[in-house]
N, C-alpha and C positions, 0 to 999 in steps of 0.2 A: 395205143392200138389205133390204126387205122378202121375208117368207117367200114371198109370192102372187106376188112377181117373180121369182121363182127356175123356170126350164124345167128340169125332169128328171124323170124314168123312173127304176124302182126302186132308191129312195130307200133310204139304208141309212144309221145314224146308228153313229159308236163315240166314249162318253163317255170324254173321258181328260183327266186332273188337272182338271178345272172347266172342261172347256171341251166342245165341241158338235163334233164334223167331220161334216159331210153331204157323201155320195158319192153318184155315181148316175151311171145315162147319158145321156149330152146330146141333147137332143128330137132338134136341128136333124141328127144324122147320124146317128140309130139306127137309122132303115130305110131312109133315100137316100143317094146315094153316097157318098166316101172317108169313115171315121173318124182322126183322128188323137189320141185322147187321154181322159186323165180327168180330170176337175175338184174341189175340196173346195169346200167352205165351212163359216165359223168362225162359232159363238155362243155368247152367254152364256145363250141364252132362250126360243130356239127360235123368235124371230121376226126379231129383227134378227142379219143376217148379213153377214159381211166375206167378198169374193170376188167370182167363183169364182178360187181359185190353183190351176195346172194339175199334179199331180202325177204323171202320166205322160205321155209326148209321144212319139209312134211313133218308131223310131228309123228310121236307114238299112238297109232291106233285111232291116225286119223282118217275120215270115211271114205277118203277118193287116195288111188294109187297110179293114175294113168289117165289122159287127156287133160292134161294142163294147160291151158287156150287161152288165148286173147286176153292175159292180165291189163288194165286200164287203172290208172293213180288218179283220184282228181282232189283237188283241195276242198271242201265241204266243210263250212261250220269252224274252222280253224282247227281240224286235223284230213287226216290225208287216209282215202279210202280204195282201196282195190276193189274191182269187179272183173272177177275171176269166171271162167269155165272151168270145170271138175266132174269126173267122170265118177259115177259112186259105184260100190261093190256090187249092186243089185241091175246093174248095167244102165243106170237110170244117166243124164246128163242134163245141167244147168250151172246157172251162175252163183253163188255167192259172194260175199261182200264183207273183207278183212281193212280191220284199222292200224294205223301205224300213229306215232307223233312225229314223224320226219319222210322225206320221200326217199331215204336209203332205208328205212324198216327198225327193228323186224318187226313183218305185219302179221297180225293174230287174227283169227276168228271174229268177226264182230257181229254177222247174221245167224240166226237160227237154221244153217244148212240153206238149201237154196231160197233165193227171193222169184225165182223163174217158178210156173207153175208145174207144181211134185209130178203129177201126169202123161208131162211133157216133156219129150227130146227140146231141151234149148242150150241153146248157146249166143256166145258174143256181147253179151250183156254192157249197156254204155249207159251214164246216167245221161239224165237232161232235166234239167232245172227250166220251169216253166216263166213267165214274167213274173208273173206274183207268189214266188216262190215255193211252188210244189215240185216237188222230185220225183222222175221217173225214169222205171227201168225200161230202158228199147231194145231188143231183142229179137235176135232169131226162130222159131220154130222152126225144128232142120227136116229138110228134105227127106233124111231116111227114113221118119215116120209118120209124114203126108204130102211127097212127093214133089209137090208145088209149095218149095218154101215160102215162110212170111218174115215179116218183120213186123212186129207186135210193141204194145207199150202196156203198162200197168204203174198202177201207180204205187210208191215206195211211200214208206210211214217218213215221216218227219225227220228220224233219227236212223234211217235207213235201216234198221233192224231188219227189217219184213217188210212184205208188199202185202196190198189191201186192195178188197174187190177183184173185177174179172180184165181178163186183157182182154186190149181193144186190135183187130187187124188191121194193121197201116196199109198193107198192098204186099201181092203176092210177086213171087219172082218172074212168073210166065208173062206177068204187067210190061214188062219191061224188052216191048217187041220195038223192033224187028231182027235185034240182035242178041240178044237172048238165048241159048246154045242150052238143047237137053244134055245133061249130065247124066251119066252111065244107064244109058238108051232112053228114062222115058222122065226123069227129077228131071227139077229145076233146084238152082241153090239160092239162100240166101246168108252170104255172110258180113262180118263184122260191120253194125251201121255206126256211124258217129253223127253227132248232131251240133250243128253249126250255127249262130246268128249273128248276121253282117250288121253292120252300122246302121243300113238303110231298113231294121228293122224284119228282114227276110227270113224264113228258118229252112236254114238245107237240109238234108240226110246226105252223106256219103255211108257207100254200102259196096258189097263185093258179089261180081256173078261169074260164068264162066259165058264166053262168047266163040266168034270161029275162028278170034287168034289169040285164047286162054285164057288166064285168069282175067280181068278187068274192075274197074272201080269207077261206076255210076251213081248218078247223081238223083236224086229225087227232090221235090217240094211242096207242100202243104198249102193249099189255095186260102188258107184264113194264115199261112206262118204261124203255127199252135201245131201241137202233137195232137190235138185234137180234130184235123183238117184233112179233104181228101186229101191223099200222098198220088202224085204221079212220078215216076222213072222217066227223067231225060230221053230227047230220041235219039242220041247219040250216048257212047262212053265217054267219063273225063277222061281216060287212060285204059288203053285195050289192047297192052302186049305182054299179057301174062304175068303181071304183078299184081299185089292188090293187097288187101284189106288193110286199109291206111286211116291217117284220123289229120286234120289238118289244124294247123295250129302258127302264129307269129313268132318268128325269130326274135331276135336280142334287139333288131333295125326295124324290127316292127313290119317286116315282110311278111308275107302268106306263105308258107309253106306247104307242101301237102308229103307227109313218108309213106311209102308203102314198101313189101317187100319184093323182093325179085329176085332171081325170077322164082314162079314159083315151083321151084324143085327141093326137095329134104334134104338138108345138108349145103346146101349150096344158097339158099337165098341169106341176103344181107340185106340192111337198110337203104332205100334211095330216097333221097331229097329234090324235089322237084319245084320251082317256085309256081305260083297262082296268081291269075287276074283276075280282079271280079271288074263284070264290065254288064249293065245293063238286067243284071239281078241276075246273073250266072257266075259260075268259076270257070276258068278257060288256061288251061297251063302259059304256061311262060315258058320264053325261049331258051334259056339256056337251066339244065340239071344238075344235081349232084349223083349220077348214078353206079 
């Protein structure tokens, strides 16, 4: 299968022994009725792909039947962890956090229901592993139920079980002026962040907003580089024509990548690959894409 054949929504890539797994949400049931599952896909290249193999499959009488978002794989501890979005029966939404022993699956339940806070509309949930090895969840609070999205951190137990203590607010999406575009008359959005750190010891945020030429994927950074730092939004977008919520990551050559999807329309977006320069403690696309 071809890359440009491939239907899915925030695309997230984890390179392991030489090979490619592409995860993401599937177009056909991300915002119309039942979801039942997640899918992979295998490469050697980033264009030719084997699949989709389904690595999650809803189970019997399990709590969420609809908004399946932004699955994420990352390797931890020497097994391999999903952080998932899940819509619950009582209309509630956040993430939890399923384990696998391989990155094809199948991955189970491994958190107590969600590690986002019970309370709270969240989503997009991405770890980030700190220098001295503490693990945290970075996350959305969504616009639908305080207008002015965030991007939030809390911290995760050890064993990623659960989170512990209170989230801390990174920076809000209206932060990120001059370009910056209200969403359905008076929201600001924030979605999917991933979290970065360059050679030169730097820590980025990539995150997703809407601007005045669509979706887009901006860039934020942490004046101590800690999750614990003010966060400010770039004054530009890295990317501002209607794709977005991507996570960046090195190729097989040891390139900078960054995928996001495009465009963003339901049923119609597919993965692009785009290469990255980092040049004076920023990312700055590169000339030529995969799109």
């Amino acid at each position: 299968m071809k890359r440009e054949e491939i239907l899915l929504r925030d695309p997230f890539v984890l390179v392991h022994e030489g090979k490619y797994y592409l995860y993401g949400t599937r177009s056909e049931t991300a915002f119309i009725g039942e979801a039942y599952g997640f899918d992979v896909y295998v490469s050697t290249d980033l264009e030719n792909w084997n699949g989709p193999y389904e690595v999650f499959h809803r189970p019997e009488n399990f709590f969420s039947k609809k908004s399946y978002w932004a699955l994420e794989v990352h390797l931890y501890h020497g097994r391999f962890y999903m952080f998932a979005t899940f819509a619950d029966t009582k209309h509630g939404l956040g993430t939890a956090i399923l384990a696998a022993d391989t990155p094809m699956g199948p991955f189970t339940m491994w958190s107590d229901g969600y590690v986002t806070p019970k309370n709270n509309r969240c989503l997009d949930g991405t770890l980030y592993v700190s220098k001295n090895g503490i693990p945290y969840l970075v996350y959305c609070h969504e616009w639908r139920q305080i207008h002015d999205g965030t991007v939030c951190a809390i911290r995760l137990q050890d064993d990623l079980k659960s989170s512990m203590g209170e989230p801390t607010v990174l920076f809000h999406a209206s932060q990120a002026k001059p370009y910056v575009k209200r969403y359905m008359l008076f929201n600001y959005v924030t979605d999917g962040p991933f979290l970065k750190r360059t050679a030169d010891g730097k820590l980025h945020m990539l995150w997703s907003t809407y601007t005045a030429n669509g979706y887009a994927e901006v860039m934020a950074h942490s004046d101590t580089d800690e999750i614990t730092g003010r966060w400010t939004p770039d004054a530009i977008p890295l990317y501002g024509h209607d794709g977005g919520h991507g996570m960046i990551f090195e190729n097989l050559n040891g390139e900078t990548n960054l995928v996001l999807h495009y465009p963003n329309a339901m049923k119609k977006e597919h993965p692009c690959f785009l290469p990255l320069e980092y040049n004076n403690g920023k990312f700055v696309l590169g000339e030529k894409g995969n799109g």
